[in-house]
C-alpha positions in Angstrom: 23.7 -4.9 22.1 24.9 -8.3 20.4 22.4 -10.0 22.3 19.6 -7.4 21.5 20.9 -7.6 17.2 20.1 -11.9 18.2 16.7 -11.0 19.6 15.6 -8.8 16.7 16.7 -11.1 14.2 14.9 -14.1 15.3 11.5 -12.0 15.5 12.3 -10.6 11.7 12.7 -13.8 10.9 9.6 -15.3 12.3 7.9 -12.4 10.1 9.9 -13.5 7.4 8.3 -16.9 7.5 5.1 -16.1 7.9 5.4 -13.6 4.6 6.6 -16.4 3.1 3.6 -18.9 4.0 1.0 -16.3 2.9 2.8 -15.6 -0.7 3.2 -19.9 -0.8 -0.6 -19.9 0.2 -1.4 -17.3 -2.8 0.7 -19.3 -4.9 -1.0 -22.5 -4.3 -4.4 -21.8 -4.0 -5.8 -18.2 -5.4 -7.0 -18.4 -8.4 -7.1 -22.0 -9.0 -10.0 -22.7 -6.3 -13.0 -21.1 -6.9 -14.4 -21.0 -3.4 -11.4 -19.5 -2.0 -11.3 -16.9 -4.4 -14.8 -15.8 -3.7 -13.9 -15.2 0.3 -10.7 -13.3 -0.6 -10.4 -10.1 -3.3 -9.0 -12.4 -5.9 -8.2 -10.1 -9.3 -5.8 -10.8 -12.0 -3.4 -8.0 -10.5 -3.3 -10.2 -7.5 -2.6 -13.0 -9.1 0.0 -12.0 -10.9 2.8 -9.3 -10.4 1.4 -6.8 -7.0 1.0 -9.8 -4.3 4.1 -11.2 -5.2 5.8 -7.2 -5.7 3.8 -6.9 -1.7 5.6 -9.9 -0.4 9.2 -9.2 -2.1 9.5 -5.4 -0.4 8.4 -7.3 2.7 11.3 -8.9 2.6 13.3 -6.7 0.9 13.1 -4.0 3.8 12.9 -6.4 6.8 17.0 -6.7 7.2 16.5 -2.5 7.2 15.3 -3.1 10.7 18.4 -5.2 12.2 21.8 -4.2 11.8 22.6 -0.8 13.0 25.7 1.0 11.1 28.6 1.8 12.5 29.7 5.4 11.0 29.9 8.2 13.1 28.3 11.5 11.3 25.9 13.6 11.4 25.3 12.6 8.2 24.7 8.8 8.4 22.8 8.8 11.7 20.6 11.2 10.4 19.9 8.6 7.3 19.2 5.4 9.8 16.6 7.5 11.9 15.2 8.8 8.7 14.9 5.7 6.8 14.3 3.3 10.2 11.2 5.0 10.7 10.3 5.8 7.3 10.8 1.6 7.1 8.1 0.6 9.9 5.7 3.6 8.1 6.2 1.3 5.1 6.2 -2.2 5.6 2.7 -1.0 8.0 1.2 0.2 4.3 2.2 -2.8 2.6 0.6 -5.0 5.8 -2.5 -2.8 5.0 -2.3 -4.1 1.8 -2.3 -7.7 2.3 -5.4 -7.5 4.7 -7.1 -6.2 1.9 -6.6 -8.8 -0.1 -7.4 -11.4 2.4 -10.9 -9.1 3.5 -9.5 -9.0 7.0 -9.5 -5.8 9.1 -6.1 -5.1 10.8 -5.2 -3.9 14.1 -4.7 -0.4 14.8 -3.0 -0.4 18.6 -1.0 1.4 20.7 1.9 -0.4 18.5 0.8 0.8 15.2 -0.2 4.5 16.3 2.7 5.6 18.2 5.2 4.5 15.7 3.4 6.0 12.8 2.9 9.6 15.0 6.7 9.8 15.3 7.3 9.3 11.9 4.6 11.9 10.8 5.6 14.1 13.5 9.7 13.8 12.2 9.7 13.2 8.0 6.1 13.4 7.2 4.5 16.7 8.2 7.4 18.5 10.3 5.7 21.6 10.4 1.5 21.1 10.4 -1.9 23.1 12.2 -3.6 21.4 15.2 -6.3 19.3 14.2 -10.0 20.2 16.6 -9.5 16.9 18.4 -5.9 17.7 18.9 -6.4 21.4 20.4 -9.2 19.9 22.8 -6.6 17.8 24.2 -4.1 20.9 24.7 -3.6 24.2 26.4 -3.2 27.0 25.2 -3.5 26.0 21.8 -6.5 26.6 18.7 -7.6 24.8 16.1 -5.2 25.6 13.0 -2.2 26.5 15.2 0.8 25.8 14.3 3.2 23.5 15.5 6.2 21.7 14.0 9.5 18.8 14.8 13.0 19.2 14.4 15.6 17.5 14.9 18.4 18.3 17.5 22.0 17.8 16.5 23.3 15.3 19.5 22.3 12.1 17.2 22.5 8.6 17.6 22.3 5.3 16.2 20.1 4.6 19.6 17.4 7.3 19.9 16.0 10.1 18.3 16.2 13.3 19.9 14.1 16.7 19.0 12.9 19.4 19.5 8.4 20.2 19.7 7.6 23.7 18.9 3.9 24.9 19.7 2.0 27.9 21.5 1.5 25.5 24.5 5.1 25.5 25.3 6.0 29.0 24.1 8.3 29.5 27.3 9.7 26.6 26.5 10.9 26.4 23.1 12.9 23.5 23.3 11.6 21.0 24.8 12.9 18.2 23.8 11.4 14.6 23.5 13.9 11.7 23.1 12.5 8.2 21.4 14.5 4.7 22.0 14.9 3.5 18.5 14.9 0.1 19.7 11.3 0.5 21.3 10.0 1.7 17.9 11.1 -1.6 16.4 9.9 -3.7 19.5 6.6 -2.5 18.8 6.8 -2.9 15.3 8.1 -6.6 15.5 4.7 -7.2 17.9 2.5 -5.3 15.6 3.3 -6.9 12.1 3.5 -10.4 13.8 0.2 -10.3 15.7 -1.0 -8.9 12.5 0.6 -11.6 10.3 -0.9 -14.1 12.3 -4.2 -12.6 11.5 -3.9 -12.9 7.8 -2.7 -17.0 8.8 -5.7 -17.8 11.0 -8.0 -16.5 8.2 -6.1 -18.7 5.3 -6.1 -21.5 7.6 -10.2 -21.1 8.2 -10.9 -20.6 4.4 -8.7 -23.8 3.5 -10.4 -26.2 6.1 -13.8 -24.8 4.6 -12.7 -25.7 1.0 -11.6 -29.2 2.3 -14.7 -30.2 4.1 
């Protein structure tokens, strides 16, 4: 677990540097070059106060992500599943954000997706209807059927386990699917640094191009 905590911190803190470059980059150059400015969506709120309030809960929510508590209720293990996830849903709106600024389109993978269905499925529509798409995928299930998340009381400070309620497994109405806490913030550590490094490649393009 220590060596897991180590792990986890060094990629936060990779993240952490590369907020850090992009804010020093805003800092330095939007709004004093011209050229730039016209390649990236350069406004006074930018300029000012929301880059800088983009960047600060960045960082603000990153150590969120690394230490686990040590408590043993109910009570507090539902709070770190609830706010972990609720976290990632975050700081992938703020990354969002950021690209906007910068004009570049962000990746939407396997990374980003899964983590954000677990949090929609678990805090932000629990209970919801079957989208078309969805049902065509499905068995036994409509269009506007109802299906819903809840939690199961055997919490931990390692996974999330719950149960899926829906017409497809009506003889079945707990199944359960169990989610390693640790793989949602694996794949959120890739995602926001492959994304990060997105945002980098295009300040260090639009720099050269001022230069030459």
């Amino acid at each position: 677990m220590l060596r897991l905590i180590y792990y986890v911190r060094i990629d936060m803190q990779l993240i952490r540097e590369k907020i850090e470059l992009i804010n020093d980059f805003r800092n330095s150059y939007i709004g004093f070059i011209k050229k730039i400015d016209k390649k990236i969506n350069c406004n006074i709120d930018t300029i000012t106060c929301q880059f800088n309030d983009l960047c600060k809960y960045f960082d603000d929510t990153l150590e969120l992500l690394i230490e686990k508590p040590t408590g043993r209720t109910y009570q507090e293990k539902m709070f770190y599943i609830i706010g972990t996830i609720q976290t990632v849903y975050i700081q992938q709106d703020l990354l969002i954000e950021i690209f906007r600024v910068f004009h570049c389109q962000p990746l939407t993978n396997d990374n980003y997706r899964l983590n954000r269905d677990i949090r929609n499925e678990l805090v932000g529509h629990p209970i919801s209807k079957w989208s078309v798409s969805e049902a065509e995928k499905m068995k036994n299930v409509k269009a506007g059927d109802l299906k819903s998340s809840v939690f199961i009381k055997s919490l931990s400070f390692d996974s999330i386990s719950y149960g899926k309620y829906n017409p497809s497994n009506i003889d079945d109405p707990n199944r359960l699917e169990v989610v390693n806490i640790n793989d949602i913030i694996s794949r959120h550590t890739l995602y926001l640094n492959e994304n990060l490094d997105i945002v980098l490649n295009k300040i260090v393009t639009e720099t050269q191009s001022v230069v030459k």
